[in-house]
C-alpha positions in Angstrom: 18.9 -21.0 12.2 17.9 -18.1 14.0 15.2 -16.1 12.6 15.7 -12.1 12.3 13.2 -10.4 10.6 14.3 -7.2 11.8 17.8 -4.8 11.9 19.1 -1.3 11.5 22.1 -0.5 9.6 24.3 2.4 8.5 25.7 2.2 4.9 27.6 4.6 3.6 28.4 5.0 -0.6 32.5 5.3 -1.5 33.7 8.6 -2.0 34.9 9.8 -5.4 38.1 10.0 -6.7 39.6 13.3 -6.8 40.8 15.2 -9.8 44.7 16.2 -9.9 46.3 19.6 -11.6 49.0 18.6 -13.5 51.2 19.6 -16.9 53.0 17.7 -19.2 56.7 17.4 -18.8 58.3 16.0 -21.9 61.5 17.3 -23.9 60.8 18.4 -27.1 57.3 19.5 -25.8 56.8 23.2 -25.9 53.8 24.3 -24.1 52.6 21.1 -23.1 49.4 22.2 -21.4 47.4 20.1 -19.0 47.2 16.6 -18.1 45.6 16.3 -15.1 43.1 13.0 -14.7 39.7 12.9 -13.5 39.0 10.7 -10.3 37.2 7.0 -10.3 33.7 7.3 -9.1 33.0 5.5 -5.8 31.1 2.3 -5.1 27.8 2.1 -4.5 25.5 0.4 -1.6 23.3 -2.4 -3.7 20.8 -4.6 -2.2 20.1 -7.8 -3.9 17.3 -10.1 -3.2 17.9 -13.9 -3.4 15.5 -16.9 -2.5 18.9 -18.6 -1.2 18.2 -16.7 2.1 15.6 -16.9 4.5 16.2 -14.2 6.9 18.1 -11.4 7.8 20.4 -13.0 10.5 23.7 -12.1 7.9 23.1 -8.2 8.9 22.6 -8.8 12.2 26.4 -9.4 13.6 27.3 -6.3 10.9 25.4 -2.7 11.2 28.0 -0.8 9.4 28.5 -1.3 5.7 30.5 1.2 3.5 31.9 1.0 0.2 35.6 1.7 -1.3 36.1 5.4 -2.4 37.3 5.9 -6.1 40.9 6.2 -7.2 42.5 9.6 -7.8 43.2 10.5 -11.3 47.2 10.7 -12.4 48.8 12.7 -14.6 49.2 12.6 -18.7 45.0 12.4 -18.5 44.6 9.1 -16.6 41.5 8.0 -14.7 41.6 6.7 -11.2 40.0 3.3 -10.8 36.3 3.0 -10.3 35.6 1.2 -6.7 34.1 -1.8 -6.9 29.9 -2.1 -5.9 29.2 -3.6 -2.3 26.6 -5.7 -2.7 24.3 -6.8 0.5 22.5 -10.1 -0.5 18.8 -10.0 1.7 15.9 -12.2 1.5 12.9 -12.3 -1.1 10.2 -10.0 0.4 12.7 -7.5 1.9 11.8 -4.0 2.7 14.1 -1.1 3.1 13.3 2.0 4.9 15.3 5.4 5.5 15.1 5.5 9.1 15.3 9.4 9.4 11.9 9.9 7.3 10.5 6.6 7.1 10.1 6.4 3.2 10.5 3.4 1.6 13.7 3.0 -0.5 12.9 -0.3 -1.9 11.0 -3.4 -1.8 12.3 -6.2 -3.1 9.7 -9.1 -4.2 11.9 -10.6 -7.0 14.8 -13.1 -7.2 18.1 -11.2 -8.3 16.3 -7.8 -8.2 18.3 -5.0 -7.4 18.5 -1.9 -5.9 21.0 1.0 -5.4 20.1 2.1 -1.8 23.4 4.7 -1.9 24.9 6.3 -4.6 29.1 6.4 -4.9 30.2 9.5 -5.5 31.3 10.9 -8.9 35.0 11.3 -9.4 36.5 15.1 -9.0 37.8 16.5 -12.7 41.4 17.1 -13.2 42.5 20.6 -14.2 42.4 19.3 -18.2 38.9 19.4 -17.7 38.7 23.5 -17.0 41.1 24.5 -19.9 39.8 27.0 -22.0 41.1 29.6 -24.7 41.1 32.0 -22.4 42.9 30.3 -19.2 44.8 27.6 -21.3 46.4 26.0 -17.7 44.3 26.3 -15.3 45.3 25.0 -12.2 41.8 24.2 -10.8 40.3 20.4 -9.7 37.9 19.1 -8.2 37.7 16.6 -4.9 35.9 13.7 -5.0 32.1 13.9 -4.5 30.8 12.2 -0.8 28.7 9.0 -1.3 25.6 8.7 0.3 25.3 7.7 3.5 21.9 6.4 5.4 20.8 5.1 8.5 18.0 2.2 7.2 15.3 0.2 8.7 15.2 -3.4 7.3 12.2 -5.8 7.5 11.4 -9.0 5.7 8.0 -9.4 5.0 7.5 -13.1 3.6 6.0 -14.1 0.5 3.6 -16.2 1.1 0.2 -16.4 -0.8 -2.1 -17.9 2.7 -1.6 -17.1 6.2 -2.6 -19.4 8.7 -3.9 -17.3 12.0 -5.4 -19.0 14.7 -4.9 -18.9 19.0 -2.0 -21.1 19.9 -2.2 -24.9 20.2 -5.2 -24.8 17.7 -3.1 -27.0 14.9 -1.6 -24.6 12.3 1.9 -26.2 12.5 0.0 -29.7 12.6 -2.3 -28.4 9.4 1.5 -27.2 8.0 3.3 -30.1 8.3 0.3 -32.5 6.8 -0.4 -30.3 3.4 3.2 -29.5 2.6 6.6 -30.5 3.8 7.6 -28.1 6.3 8.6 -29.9 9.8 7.7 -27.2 12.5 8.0 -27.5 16.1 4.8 -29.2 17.2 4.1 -30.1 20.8 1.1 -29.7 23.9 2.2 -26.4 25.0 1.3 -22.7 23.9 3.6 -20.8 21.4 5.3 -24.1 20.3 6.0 -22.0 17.1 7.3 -18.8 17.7 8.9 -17.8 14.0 7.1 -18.0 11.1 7.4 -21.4 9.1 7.0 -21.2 5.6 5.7 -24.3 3.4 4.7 -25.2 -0.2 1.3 -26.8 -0.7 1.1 -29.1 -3.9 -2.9 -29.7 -4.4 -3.6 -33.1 -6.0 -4.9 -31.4 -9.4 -1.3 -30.2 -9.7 -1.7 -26.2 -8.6 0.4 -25.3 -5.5 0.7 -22.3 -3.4 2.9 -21.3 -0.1 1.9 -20.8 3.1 2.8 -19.4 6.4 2.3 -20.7 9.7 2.6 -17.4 11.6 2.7 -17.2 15.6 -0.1 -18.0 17.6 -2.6 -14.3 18.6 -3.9 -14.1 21.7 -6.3 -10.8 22.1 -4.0 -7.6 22.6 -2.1 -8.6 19.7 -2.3 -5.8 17.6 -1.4 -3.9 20.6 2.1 -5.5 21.3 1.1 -8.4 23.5 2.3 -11.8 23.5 4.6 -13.2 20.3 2.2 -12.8 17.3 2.6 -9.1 17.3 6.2 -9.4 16.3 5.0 -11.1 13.2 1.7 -9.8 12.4 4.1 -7.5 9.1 4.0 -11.7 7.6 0.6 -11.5 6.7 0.2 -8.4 5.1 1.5 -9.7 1.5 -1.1 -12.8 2.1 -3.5 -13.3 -0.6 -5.5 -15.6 1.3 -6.3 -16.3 5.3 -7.0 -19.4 6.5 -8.4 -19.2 10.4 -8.0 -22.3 12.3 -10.4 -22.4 14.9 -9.9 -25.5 17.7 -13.5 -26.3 17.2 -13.2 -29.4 20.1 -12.7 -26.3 22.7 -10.1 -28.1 24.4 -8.7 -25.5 26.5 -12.7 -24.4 27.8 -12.7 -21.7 25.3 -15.5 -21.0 23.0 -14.8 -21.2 19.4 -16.9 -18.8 18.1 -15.5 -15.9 20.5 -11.9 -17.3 19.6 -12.9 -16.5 16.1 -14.5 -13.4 17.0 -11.2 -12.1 19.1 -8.9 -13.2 15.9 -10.7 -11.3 13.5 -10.8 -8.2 16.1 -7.2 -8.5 16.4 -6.6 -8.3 12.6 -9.0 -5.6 12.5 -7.2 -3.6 14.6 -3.7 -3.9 13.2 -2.8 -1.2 10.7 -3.2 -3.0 6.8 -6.7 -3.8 6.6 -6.1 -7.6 6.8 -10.3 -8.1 7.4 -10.6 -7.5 3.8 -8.7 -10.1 2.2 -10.7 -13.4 1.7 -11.1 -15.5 4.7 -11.3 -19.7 4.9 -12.4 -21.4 8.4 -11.0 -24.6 9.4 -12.4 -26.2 11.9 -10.0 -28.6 13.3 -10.2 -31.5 16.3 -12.9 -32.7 15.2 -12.6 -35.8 16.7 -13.4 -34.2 20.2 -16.4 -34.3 21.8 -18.8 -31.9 21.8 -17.3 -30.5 18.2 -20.2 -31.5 16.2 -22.4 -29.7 18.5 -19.7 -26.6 18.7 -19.6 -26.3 14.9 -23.6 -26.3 14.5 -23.9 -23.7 17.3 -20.7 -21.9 15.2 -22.5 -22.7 11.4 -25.3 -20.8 13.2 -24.3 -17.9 15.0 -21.7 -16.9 11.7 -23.9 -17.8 8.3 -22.9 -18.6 5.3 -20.4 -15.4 5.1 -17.0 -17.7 5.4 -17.1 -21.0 4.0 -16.2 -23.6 6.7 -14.1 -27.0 6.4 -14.4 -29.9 9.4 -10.3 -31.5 9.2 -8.9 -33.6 11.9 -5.5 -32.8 11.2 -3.8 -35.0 13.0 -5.2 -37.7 11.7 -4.9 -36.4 8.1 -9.0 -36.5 7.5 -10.9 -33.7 5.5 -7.8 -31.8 4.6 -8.1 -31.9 0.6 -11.0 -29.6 0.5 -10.3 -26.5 1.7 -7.0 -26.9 -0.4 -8.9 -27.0 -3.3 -11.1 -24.1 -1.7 -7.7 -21.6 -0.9 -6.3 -22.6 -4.6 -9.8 -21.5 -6.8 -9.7 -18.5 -4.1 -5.7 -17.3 -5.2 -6.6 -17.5 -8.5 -9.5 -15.2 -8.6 -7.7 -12.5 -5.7 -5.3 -10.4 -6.6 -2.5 -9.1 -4.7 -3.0 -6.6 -2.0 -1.4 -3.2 -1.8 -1.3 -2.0 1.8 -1.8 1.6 2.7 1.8 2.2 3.2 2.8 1.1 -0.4 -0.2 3.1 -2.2 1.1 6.4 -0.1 5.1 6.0 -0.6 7.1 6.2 -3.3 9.0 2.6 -3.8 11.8 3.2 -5.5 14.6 1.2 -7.0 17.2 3.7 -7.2 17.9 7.1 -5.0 17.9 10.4 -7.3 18.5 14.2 -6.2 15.5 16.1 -5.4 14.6 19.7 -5.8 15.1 20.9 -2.7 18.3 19.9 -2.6 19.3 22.9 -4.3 17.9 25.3 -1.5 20.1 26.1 1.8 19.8 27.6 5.0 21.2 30.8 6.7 21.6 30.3 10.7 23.5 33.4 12.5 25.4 32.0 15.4 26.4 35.3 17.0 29.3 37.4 16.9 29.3 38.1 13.3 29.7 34.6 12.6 27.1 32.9 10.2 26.4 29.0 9.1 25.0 27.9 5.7 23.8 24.4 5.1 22.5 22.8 2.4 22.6 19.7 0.7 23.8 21.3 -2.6 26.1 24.0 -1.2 27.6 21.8 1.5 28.9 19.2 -1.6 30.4 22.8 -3.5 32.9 22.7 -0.2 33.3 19.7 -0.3 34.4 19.5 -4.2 36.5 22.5 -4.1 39.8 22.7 -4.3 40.5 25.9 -2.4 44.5 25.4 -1.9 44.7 27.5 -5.2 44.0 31.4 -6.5 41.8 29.8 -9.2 40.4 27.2 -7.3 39.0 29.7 -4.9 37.4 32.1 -7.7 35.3 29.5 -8.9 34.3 28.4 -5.5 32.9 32.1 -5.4 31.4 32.6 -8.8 29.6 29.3 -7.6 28.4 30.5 -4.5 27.4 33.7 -6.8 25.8 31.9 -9.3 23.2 29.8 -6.9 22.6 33.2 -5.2 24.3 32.8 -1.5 25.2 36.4 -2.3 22.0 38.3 -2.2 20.9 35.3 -0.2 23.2 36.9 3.2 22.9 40.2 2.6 19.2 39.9 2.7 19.5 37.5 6.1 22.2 40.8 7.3 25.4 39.8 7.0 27.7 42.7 6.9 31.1 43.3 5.8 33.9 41.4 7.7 31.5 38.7 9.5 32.7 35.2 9.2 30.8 32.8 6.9 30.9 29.0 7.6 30.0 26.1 5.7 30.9 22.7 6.7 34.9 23.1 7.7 35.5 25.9 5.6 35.2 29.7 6.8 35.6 32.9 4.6 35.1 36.2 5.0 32.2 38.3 3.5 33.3 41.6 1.6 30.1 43.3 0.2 
């Protein structure tokens, strides 16, 4: 399976329902009054997180996602239909971002948790809604209220409590693939793993844990070079990091710089991964010259990181720093990054205040444009094809103040006023 980690989508919410104006009809029925229905509310855009999934490769092949609008409403007082949820299924550790202002919408760490990322719209109110003593038929309704629509930034982030980090070819998918029972790609050659692998280590005194194999770093990583930038988001959730360090210096490299560079590289990279609890492994072993390399290694770094000599291949030494990464997940708790600290992660989209203010732009001519989220959805749920309908539009438009509002900005009698698709003319 192809590993995505990654996409963009548009999803837009289902449009409401509108109202309808219309009176009862019946014989024997004398002044039968209203009856006009209200509209069904539109879906909504729901993410759901399952642990059935593993990445984001269903979302890929799909960018655009919208949800069925309401059903009108009908005469003698019937509802329209409420439109059925569409509900995008995503991966455990799923993050969801509004691409236009980068906030986080959700973040979903939970099997079967849920989050309404747009909102349907509500259903327009037939004209039995507006009936009052002193206009007993109206023959005012409302349209259907848009759904929300937004362009989103997925990521998975995975859940795994230890990230193994390391240059490539130093044995993390060998370490892997002894502890637990994931099979990654293992062979002689750099970046043998290049997506994440994810395994679940059972210690012998029964505790277990999982762990991510990530992408071998090479320095420049944090910086966009080679493949383990494109993964370094993996290790932020990490409790734990275990830093496999080739202490045979196979490839003529010198295991403390390699460990050096590693650290420098996670240092640099924007989550403050240096301060979550670090494990050395020092693996190959069996080479020569690796009991000399790990004195001069003991040495040079103190007693600051513990240290465990493995041969992984050989499956030798690898119970203890098991043992090690378990005592250290149960004493570390998890790790809230910057980002989640400074946004707002939120399960559920609501109005916010300024989405009662607009804007006054003059185009020229005597023509003038007003936008605003508020003002642009009273267009939208007017019904203006009526002598009542558009009275109300304009003791609206008087009651939020759009009024004073253009006379102040210098609108004069007889310019053209737009909003959205709909154009009036303003009498002072």
């Amino acid at each position: 399976m192809k590993f995505i980690d990654k996409v963009k989508l548009y999803v837009e919410a289902g449009k409401g329902g509108d109202g309808v104006v219309a009176f009862r009809r019946e014989a024997y029925v004398a002044k039968g009054g209203p009856s006009g229905g209200d509209g069904g509310k539109g879906g909504s855009i729901i993410f759901e997180a399952t642990t059935s999934l593993s990445t984001l490769l269903d979302l890929r092949y799909n960018r655009e996602y919208k949800a069925r609008s309401g059903s009108n409403g009908m005469a003698k007082k019937m509802h329209g239909a409420d439109a059925n949820d569409l509900v995008l299924k995503v991966p455990v550790g799923t993050v969801i971002y509004d691409e236009r202002t980068g906030k986080i919408l959700a973040d979903l760490t939970e099997d079967k948790q849920r989050a309404v990322i747009a909102k349907g719209g509500r259903g327009g109110r037939g004209n039995t809604r507006f009936a009052t003593s002193r206009n007993p038929a109206p023959t005012i309704c409302e349209h259907g209220e848009p759904g929300e629509k937004y362009d989103l930034k997925i990521e998975l982030k995975l859940l795994a409590d230890v990230g193994l980090v390391g240059f490539p070819s130093v044995g993390k998918s060998t370490f892997l693939s002894v502890v637990s029972r994931a099979r990654p790609e293992i062979a002689d050659y750099h970046f043998t793993t290049i997506v994440p692998n994810l395994g679940v280590v059972q210690v012998k005194d029964g505790r277990s844990f999982v762990m991510a194999d990530l992408p071998g770093l090479i320095e420049g990583a944090s910086q966009g070079k080679g493949l383990g930038h494109q993964f370094l988001r993996h290790i932020e959730r990490c409790r734990v990091i275990v830093h496999i360090v080739d202490m045979g210096g196979t490839e003529g490299r010198d295991p403390y710089e390699d460990y050096e560079l590693i650290n420098k590289e996670l240092g640099e990279y924007k989550y403050r991964l240096l301060e979550r609890p670090q494990i050395i492994i020092a693996n190959k072993m069996d080479e020569v010259g690796a009991e000399e390399n790990l004195a001069i290694f003991k040495e040079k770094l103190g007693d600051a990181v513990p240290i465990f000599p493995i041969i992984a291949l050989l499956h030798e030494g690898v119970d203890m720093p098991l043992y090690a990464i378990a005592d250290l997940l149960e004493t570390t708790p998890s790790f809230v990054t910057e980002e989640e600290e400074v946004e707002n992660s939120v399960l559920y989209t609501y109005e916010s205040d300024d989405d009662a203010g607009f804007e006054i732009f003059n185009e020229g001519n005597g023509v003038w444009e007003v936008s605003g989220k508020r003002i642009e959805r009273i267009v939208q749920m007017s019904s203006l094809g009526s002598d009542d309908g558009v009275k109300r539009f304009a003791q609206k438009m008087r009651n939020i103040g759009l009024d004073d509002a253009l006379r102040v900005a210098g609108v004069e009698h007889g310019d053209t006023v737009r909003i959205l698709d709909f154009e009036f003319e303003f009498y002072d």
